[in-house]
C-alpha positions in Angstrom: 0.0 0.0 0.0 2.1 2.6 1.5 5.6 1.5 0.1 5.4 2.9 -3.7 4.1 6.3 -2.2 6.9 8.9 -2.3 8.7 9.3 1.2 10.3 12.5 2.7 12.1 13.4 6.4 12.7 16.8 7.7 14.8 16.8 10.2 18.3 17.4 11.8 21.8 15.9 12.2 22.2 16.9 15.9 18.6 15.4 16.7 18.0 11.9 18.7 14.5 12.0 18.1 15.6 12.5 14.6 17.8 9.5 14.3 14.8 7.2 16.0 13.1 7.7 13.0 15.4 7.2 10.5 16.5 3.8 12.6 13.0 2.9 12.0 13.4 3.8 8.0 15.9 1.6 7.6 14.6 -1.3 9.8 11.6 -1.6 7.3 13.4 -0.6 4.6 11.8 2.0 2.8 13.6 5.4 1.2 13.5 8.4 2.0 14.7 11.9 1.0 16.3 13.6 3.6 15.7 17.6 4.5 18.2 18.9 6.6 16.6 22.1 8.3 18.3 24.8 10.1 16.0 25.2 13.6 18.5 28.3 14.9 17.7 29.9 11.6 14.6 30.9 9.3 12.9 27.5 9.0 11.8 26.9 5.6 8.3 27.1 4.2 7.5 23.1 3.8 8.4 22.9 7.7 6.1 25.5 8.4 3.9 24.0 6.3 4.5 20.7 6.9 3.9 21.2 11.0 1.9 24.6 11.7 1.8 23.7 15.3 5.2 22.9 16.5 6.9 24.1 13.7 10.2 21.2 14.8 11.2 18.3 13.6 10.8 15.6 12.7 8.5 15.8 10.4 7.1 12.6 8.2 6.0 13.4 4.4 4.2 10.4 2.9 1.8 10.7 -0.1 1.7 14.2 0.8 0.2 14.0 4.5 2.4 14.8 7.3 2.9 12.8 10.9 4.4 14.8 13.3 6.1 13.6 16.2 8.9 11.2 16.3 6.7 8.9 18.6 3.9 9.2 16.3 6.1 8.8 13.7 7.4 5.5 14.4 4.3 4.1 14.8 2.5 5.3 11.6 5.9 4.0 9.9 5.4 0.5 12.0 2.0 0.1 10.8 1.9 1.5 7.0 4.9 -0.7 6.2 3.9 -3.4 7.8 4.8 -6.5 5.5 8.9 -5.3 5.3 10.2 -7.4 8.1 9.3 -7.5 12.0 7.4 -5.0 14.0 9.1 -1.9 15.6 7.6 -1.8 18.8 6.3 -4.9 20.9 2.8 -6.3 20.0 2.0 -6.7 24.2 0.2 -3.8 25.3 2.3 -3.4 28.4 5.6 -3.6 26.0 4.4 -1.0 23.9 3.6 1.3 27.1 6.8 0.7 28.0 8.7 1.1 25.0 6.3 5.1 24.6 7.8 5.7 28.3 11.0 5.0 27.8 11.3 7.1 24.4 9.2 9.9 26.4 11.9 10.2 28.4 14.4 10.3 25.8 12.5 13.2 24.1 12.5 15.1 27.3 15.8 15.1 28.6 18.3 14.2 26.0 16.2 16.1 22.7 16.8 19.1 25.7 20.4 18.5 26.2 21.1 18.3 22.7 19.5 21.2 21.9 21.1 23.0 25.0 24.9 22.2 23.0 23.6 23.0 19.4 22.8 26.5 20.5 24.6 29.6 20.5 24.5 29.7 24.4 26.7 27.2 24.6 29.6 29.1 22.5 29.9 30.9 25.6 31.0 28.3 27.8 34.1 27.6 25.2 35.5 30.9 25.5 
């Protein structure tokens, strides 16, 4: 279904939340273009676009709908491409809460920290 549909990730080196989706790419092996955006800067319009909300990424483009969140993200990639090897996350739904804690917690405190050294506030501490 979903696997001749064009594919595109906005996103960011630096990010881990970033990288958890692209793992999750690559486990079910579908391709991708990649968008690097520049966050610290003007973001561009598809971001904008793309995510009015949050206006961060990562953003997923398939057949021109967007999934935001890198959460959300890995499930809708877990579920659309569904027949291309084993399942992402664990089919128990006390696994699966689990797994969306554990990955919460990632977002929270080491997306912050990376942030935190990918800003210009941190060219202080060098000097």
């Amino acid at each position: 279904m979903g696997e001749r549909k064009k594919v595109k990730l906005l996103g960011t080196w630096y990010s881990p939340v970033v990288i958890r989706v692209k793992i999750a790419l690559r486990l079910k092996s579908v391709d991708y273009d990649y968008v690097e955006e520049n966050l610290f800067g003007s973001k561009s319009e598809l971001l904008l676009k793309s995510n009015p909300v949050y206006k961060k990424v990562p953003v997923l483009i398939h057949s021109n709908k967007s999934v935001c969140e890198s959460l959300n993200i890995v499930e809708y990639i877990d579920e659309t491409w569904n027949s291309s090897g084993s399942f992402i996350l664990p089919s128990h739904p006390h696994d699966r809460a689990l797994a969306r804690f554990w990955s919460a917690f990632v977002d929270d405190k080491v997306s912050f920290f990376c942030v935190f050294l990918m800003s210009n506030k941190f060219n202080l501490f060098l000097l």
